[in-house]
VMD Tcl script that draws the C-alpha trace (Angstrom):
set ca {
  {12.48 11.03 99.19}
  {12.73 14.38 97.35}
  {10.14 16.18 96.16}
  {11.46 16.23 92.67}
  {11.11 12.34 93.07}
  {8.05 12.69 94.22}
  {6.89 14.71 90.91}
  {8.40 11.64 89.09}
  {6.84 9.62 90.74}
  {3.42 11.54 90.38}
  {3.86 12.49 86.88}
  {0.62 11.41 85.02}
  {1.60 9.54 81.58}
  {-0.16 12.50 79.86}
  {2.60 14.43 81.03}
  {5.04 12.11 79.45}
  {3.39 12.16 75.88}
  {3.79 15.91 75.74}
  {7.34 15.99 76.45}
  {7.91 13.70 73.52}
  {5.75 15.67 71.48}
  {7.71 18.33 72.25}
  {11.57 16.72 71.06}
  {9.85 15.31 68.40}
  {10.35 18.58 65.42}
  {13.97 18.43 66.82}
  {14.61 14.61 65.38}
  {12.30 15.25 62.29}
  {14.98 17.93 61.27}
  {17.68 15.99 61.72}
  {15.78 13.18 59.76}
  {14.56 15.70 56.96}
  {18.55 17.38 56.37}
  {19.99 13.52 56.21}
  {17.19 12.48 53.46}
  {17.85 15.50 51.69}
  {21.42 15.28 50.79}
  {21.73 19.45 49.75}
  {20.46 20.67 53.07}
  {23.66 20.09 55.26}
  {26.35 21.72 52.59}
  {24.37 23.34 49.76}
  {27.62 24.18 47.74}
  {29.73 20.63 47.84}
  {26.87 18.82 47.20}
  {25.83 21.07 43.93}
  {29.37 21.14 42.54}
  {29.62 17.29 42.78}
  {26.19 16.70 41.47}
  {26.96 18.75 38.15}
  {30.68 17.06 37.64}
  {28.98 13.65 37.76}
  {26.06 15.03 35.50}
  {28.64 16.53 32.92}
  {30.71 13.04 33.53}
  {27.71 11.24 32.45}
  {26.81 13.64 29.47}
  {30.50 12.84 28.33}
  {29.94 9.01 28.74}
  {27.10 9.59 26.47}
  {29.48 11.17 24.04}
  {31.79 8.75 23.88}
  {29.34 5.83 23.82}
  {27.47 8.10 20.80}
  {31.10 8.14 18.74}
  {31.83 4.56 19.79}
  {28.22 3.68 17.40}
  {29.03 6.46 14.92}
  {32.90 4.85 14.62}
  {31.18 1.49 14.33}
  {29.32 2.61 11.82}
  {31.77 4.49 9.71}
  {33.94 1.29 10.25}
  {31.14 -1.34 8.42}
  {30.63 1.75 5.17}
  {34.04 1.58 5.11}
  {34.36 -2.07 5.17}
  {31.61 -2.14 2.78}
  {33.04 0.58 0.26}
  {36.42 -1.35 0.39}
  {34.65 -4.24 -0.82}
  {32.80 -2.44 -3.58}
  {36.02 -0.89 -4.55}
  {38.09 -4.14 -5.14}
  {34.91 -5.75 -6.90}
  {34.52 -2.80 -9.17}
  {38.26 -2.71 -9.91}
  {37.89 -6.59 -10.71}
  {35.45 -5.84 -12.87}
  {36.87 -2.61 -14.76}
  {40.50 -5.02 -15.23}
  {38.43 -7.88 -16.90}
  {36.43 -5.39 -19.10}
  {39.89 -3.62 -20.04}
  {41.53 -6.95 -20.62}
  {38.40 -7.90 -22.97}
  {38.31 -4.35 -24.99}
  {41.88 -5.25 -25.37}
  {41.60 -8.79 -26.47}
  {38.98 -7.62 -29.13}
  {41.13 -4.74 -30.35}
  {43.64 -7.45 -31.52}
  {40.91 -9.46 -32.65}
  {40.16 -6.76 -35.09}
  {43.27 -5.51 -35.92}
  {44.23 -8.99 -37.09}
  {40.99 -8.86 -38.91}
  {41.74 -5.79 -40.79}
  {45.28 -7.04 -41.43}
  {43.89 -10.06 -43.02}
  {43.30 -8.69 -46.74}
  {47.43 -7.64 -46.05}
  {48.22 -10.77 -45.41}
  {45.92 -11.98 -48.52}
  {47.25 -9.31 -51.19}
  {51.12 -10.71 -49.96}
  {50.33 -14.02 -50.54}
  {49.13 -13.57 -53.94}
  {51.98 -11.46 -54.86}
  {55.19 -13.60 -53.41}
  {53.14 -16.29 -55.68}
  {52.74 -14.01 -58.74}
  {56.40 -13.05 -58.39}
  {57.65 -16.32 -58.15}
  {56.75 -17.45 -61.13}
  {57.70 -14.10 -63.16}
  {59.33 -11.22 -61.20}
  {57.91 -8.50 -62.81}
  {54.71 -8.88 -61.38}
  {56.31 -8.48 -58.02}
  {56.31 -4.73 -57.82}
  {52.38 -4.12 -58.77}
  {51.80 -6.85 -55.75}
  {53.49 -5.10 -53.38}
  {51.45 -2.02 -54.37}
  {48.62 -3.54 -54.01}
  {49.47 -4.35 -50.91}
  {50.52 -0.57 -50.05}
  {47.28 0.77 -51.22}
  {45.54 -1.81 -49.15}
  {47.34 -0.60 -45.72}
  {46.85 2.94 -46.16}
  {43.18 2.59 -46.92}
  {43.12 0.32 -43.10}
  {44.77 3.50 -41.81}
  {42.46 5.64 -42.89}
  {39.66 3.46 -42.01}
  {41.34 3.75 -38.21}
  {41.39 7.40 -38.60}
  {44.82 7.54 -39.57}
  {46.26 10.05 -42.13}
  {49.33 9.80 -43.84}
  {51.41 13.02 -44.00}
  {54.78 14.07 -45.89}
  {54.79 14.01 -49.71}
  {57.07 15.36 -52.11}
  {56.39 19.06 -53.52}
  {54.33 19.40 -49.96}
  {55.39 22.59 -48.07}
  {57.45 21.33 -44.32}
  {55.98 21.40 -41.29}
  {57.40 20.73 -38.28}
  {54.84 19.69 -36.55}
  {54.30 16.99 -39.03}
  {57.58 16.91 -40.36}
  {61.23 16.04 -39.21}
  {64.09 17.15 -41.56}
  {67.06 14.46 -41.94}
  {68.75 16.80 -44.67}
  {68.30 20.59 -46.40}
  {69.79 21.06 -49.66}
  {69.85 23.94 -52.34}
  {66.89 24.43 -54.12}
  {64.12 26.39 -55.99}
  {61.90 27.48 -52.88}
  {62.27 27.48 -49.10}
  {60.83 24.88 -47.24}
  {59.46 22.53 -49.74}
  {59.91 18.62 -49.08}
  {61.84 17.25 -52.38}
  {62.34 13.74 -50.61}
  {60.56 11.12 -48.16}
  {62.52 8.36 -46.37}
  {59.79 7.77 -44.15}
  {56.07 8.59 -44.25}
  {54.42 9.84 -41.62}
  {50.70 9.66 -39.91}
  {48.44 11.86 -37.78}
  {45.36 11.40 -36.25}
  {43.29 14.43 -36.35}
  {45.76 16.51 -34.31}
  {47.96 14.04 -32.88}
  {51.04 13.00 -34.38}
  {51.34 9.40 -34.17}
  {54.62 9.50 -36.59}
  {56.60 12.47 -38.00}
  {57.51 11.83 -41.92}
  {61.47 11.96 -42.27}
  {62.16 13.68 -44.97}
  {64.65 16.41 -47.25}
  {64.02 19.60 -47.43}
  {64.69 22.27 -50.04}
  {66.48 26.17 -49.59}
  {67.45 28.50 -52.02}
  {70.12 29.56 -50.16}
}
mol new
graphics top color blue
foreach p $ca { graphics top sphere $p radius 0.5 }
foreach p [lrange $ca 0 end-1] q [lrange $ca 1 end] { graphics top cylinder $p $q radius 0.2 }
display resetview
């Protein structure tokens, strides 16, 4: 037996208990570096830590659009909706304006129809009555016009204007410019032509 077996042999357990103590800080390193994952390589670790942090702060992003396109998605749904109910609504008012604008157009062309009537049966009967009818009825249609806002323009001895005016014919006469004929009246509203008067037209030369 060797002496070294002997000291083995003789070691107290005291002995024993201070070795251990003594590997112990050894293992708690090891222990400590493999619970802290930025001890054993500092740099990788750091780099991959802020890619999956900026990763996750675009997830975010995208999840935040995602909502926000949802979002715009269900207005727009909902404005599309609105949209084809208002236009709905704007065709049946435009088809009811129109349907009373006939309604009263007919109206006012009622006392036409009346003053017609009563000449065709005053002329049928004696033909000479015929003529004051029908200018009856004439004076009754301009006065509707004028009630719509419409003015009659181009009369003879009234000076030409071409805004008003269209010239079928010039012949020779005393002054320039002067309307000595109407084929056609014509009718303005305010500043809008609604029909030129066709008419001759006088030039002393």
């Amino acid at each position: 037996m060797t002496n070294d077996d002997k000291k083995t042999i003789n070691a107290q357990p005291g002995d024993l208990d201070t070795e251990a103590q003594d590997a112990t800080p050894d293992v708690q390193d090891e222990i400590d570096e493999l619970e802290d994952g930025t001890d054993g390589m500092p740099d990788l670790d750091e780099g991959m830590f802020a890619q999956v942090q900026e990763m996750m702060e675009k997830l975010g992003k995208v999840d935040e659009l995602e909502r926000e396109n949802a979002e715009l998605k269900g207005k727009l749904g909902r404005l599309a909706a609105d949209f084809d109910n208002y236009r709905r609504r704007t065709q049946q008012d435009v088809q009811d304006a129109q349907g009373q604008g006939v309604a009263k157009a007919a109206e006012a062309l009622m006392p036409v129809y009346d003053d017609l009537d009563r000449a065709v049966t005053m002329g049928s009967g004696d033909p000479a009555k015929l003529i004051p009818g029908v200018q009856a009825v004439q004076a009754t249609v301009l006065r509707i016009f004028a009630n719509l806002g419409l003015e009659a323009t181009g009369q003879e001895g009234e000076a030409f204007d071409p805004q008003w005016h269209e010239a079928l014919q010039v012949i020779p006469g005393e002054q320039d410019d002067v309307i000595v004929q109407v084929y056609q009246r014509g009718f303005r509203m305010g500043d809008r032509l609604v029909r030129p008067a066709r008419v001759v037209v006088s030039k002393t030369s």
